[in-house]
C-alpha positions as CSV (number, residue, x, y, z in Angstrom):
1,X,87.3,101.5,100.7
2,X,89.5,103.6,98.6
3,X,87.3,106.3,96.6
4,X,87.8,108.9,93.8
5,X,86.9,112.1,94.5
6,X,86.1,114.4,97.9
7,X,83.7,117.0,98.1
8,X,85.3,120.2,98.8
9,X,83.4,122.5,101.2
10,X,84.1,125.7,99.0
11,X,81.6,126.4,96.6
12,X,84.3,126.9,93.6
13,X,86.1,123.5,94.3
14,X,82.8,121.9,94.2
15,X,82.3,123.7,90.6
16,X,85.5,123.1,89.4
17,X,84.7,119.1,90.5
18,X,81.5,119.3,88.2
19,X,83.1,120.9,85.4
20,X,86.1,118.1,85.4
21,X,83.3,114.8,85.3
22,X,81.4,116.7,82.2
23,X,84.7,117.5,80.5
24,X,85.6,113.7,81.0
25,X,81.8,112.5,80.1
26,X,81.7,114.4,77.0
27,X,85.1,113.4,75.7
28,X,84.4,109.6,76.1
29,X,81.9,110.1,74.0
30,X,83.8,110.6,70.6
31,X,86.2,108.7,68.9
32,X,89.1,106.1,69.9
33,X,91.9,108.8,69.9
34,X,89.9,111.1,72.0
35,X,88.9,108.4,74.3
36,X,92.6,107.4,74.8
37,X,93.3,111.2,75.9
38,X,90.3,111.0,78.2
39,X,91.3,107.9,79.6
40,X,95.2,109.4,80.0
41,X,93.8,112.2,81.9
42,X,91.1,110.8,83.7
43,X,94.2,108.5,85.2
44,X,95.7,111.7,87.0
45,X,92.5,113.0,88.9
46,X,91.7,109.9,90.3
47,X,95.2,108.9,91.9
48,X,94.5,112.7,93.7
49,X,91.4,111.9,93.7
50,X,92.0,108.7,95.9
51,X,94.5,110.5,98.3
52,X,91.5,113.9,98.6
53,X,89.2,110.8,99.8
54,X,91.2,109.3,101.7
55,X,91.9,111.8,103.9
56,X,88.1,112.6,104.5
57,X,86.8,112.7,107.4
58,X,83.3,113.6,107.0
59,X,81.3,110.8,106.6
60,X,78.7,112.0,105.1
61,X,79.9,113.9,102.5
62,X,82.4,111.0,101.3
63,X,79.3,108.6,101.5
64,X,77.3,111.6,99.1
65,X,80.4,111.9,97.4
66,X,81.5,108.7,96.0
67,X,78.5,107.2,94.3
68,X,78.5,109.8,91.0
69,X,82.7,109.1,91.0
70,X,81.8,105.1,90.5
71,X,79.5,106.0,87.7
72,X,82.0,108.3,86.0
73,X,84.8,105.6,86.7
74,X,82.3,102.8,84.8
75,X,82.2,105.4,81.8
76,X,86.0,105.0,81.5
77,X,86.2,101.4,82.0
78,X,83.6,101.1,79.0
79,X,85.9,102.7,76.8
80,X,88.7,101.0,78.2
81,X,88.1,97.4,80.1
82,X,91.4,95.9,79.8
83,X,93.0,98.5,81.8
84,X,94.0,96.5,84.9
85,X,94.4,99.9,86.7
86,X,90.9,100.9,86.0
87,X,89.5,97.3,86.7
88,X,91.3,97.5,90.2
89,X,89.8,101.2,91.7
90,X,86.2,100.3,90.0
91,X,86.5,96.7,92.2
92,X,87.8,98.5,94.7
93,X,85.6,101.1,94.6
94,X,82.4,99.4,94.9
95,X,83.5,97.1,97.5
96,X,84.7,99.7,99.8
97,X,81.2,102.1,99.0
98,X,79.1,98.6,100.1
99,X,81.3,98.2,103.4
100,X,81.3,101.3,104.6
101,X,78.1,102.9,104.0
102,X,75.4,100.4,103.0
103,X,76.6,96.5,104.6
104,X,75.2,97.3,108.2
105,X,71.7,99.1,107.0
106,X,71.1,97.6,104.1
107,X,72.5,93.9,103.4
108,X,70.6,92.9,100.7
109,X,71.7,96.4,98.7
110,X,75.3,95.7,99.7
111,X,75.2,92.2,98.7
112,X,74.4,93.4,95.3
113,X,77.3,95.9,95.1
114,X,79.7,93.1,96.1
115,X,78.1,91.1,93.4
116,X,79.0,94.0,91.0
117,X,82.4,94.5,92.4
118,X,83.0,91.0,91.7
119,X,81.9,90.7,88.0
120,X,84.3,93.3,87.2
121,X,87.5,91.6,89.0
122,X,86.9,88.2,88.4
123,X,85.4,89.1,84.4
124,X,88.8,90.5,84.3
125,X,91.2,87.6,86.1
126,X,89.2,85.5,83.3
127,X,90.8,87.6,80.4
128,X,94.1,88.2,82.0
129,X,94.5,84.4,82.0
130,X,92.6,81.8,80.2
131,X,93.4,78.7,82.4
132,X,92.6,80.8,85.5
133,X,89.2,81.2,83.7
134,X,89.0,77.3,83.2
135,X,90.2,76.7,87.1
136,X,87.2,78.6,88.4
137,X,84.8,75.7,87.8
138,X,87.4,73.1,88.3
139,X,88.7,71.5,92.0
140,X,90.3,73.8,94.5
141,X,94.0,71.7,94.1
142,X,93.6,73.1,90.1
143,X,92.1,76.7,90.9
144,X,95.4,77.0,94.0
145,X,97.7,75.9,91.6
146,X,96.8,77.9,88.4
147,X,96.2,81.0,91.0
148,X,99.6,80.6,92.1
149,X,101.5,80.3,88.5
150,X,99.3,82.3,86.6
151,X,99.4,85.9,89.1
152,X,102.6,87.6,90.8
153,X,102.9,90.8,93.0
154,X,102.2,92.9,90.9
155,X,98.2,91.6,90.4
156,X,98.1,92.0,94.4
157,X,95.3,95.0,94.7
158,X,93.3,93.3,91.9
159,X,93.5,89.7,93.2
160,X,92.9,91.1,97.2
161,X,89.6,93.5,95.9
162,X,88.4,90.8,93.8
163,X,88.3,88.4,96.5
164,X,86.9,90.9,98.9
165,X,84.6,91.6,96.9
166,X,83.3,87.6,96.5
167,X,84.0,86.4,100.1
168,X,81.7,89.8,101.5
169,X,79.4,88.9,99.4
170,X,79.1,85.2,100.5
171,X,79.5,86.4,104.3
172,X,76.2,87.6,103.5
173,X,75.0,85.3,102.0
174,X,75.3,82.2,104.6
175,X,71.9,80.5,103.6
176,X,73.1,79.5,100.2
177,X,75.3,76.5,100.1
178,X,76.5,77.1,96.8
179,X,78.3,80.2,98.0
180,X,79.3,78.7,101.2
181,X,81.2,76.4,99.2
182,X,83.6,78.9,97.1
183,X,84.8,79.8,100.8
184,X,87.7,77.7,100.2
185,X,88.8,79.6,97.0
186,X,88.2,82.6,99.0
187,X,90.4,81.9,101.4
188,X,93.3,80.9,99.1
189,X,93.3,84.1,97.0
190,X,93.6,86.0,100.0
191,X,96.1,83.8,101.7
192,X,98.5,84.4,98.2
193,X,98.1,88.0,98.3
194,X,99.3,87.7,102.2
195,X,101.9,85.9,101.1
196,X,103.0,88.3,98.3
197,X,102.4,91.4,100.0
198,X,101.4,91.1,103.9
199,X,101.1,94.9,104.3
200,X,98.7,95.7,101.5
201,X,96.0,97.9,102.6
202,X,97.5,98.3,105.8
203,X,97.2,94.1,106.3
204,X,94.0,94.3,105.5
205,X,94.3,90.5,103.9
206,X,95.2,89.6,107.1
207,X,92.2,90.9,108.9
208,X,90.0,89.5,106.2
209,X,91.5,85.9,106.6
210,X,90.5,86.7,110.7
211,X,86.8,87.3,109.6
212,X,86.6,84.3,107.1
213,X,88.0,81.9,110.0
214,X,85.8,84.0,112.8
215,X,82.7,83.8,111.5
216,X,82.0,80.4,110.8
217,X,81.7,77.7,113.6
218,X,84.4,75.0,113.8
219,X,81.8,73.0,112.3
220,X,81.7,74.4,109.6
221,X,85.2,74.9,109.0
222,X,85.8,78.0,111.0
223,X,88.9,78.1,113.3
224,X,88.1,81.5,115.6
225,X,91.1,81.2,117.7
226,X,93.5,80.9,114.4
227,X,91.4,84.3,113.0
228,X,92.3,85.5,116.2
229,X,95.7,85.4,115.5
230,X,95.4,86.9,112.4
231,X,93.3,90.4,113.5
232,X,96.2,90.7,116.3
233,X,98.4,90.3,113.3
234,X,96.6,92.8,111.5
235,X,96.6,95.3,114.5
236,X,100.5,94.6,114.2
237,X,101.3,95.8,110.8
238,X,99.9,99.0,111.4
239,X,100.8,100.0,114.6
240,X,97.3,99.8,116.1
241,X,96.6,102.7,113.6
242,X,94.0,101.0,111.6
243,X,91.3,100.4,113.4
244,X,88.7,98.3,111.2
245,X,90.5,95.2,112.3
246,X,89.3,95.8,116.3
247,X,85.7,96.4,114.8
248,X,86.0,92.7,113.1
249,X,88.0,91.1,115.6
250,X,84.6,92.3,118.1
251,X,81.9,91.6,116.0
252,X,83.5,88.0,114.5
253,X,85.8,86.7,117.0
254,X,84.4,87.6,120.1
255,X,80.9,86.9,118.9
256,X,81.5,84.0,117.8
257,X,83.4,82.9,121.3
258,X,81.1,84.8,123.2
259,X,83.3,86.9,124.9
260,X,81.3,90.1,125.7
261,X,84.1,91.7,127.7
262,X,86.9,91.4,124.8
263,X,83.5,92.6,122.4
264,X,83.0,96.1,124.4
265,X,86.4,96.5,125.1
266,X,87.7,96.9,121.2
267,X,84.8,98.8,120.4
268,X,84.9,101.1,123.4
269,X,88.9,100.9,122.0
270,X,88.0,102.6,118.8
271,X,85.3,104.6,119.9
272,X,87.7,106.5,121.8
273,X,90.4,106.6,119.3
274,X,91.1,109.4,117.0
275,X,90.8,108.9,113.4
276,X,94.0,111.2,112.7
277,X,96.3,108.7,114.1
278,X,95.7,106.7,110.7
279,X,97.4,109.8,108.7
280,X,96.0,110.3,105.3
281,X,93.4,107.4,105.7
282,X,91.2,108.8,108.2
283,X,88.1,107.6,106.1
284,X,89.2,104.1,107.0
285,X,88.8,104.9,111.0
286,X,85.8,107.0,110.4
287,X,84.4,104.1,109.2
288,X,85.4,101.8,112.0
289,X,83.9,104.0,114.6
290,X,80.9,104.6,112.7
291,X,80.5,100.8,112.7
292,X,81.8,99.9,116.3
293,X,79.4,102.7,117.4
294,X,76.5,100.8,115.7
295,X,77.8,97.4,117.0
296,X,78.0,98.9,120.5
297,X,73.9,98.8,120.2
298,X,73.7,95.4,119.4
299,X,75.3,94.0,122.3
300,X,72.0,92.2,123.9
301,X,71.5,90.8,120.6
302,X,75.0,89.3,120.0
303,X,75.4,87.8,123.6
């Protein structure tokens, strides 16, 4: 969900915007020592870019906002695709634009965007380490095992987007066995990067280990009342700031239990709630209410 660049409401920020991407375009287009400056610059806008974004909360202009920034960010990773830094916000990037603005209307578009997001992370993983590559198509004991001894803390944002990436886009793609069946690997990325870093992204592994375990019946290996665990666990870490974990806990969990009561009572929770309370990630809550709202409607269909 993390983005690049916000769209300023005065008319000058928005020029000076446009005039930064075509100094940055026309730069990458020369030379290897040109490109290297480019790339050193381009560095700089986006970490204020992601902070501008961030705090958005407009979510319409961060949903017109953000699409041109991912093209721009591709442009740089061409010319640079090693960069793990790079690799992680264009993963990130396009994982966050498909959950928050196209998953709920259009879920075949969004399951192609997670498919993108997850060339780039796991295309990267495979050159980072070549026994990681190897373990991919190997058993889960040898995937767990090389994941473990091959990655440390500091590969937590690209291990945690990479996997978001990949398990979103097999959440939506629950008629194909072949990609019900990387759930396992799923799962254990995600459960590392818990382990390494609990807090990332405001526990957001933790919330995502509640929707893996949520959504699928015990029979198929799901475990709701353990995913339950984790989205109250979620809630936790962040002080009941963040408020995407309610929206999953509703539409996974309760669904899945058939609770309606719990259901309408965390989205009526965030519905209610401010987005400010989440200081300097109000995007994230504008999100959640944008999609509890939505949910809200689909009540009779759910239950």
């Amino acid at each position: 969900m993390i983005k690049f660049f916000s769209v300023k409401s005065s008319v000058k920020n928005e020029l000076v915007n446009v005039r930064v991407v075509g100094f940055l375009i026309s730069i990458l287009l020369y030379g290897c020592s040109v490109q290297n400056l480019a790339i050193k610059y381009a560095g700089g806008i986006f970490d204020s870019g992601v902070k501008a974004i961030f705090s958005e909360t407009d979510y319409e202009i961060a949903k017109v906002s953000i699409p041109a920034n991912l093209k721009l960010l591709e442009a740089i990773y061409n010319a640079d695709p090693k960069n793990q830094k790079t690799v992680t916000l264009l993963v990130q990037g396009y994982t966050g634009y498909a959950m928050g603005f196209v998953e709920d209307d259009e879920p075949e578009r969004a399951k192609m965007i997670y498919k993108r997001a997850y060339s780039y992370g796991i295309n990267f993983l495979r050159w980072k380490s070549g026994r990681f590559a190897e373990s991919l198509d190997g058993d889960f004991e040898k995937f767990e095992m090389t994941l473990r001894t091959e990655f440390g803390r500091k590969d937590v944002p690209i291990l945690f987007w990479t996997a978001m990436a990949w398990g979103s886009y097999v959440n939506l793609s629950r008629d194909d066995p072949e990609a019900i069946s990387q759930i396992p690997k799923i799962e254990s990325m995600v459960k590392y990067v818990v382990e390494l870093d609990e807090g990332y992204f405001y526990g957001s592994g933790v919330m995502f280990l509640g929707v893996l375990l949520s959504a699928r019946p015990k029979l198929f290996g799901g475990d709701p009342e353990k995913g339950k665990e984790y989205f109250e666990r979620c809630i936790k870490i962040s002080g009941g700031k963040y408020l995407l974990p309610y929206v999953f806990y509703a539409r996974y969990y309760a669904v899945q239990v058939q609770d309606r009561q719990l259901y309408e009572q965390l989205l009526n929770y965030v519905i209610e709630s401010h987005v400010e309370v989440l200081e300097g990630a109000e995007l994230l809550n504008v999100i959640a209410k944008r999609k509890a709202e939505k949910f809200k409607t689909m009540v009779e269909e759910f239950f």
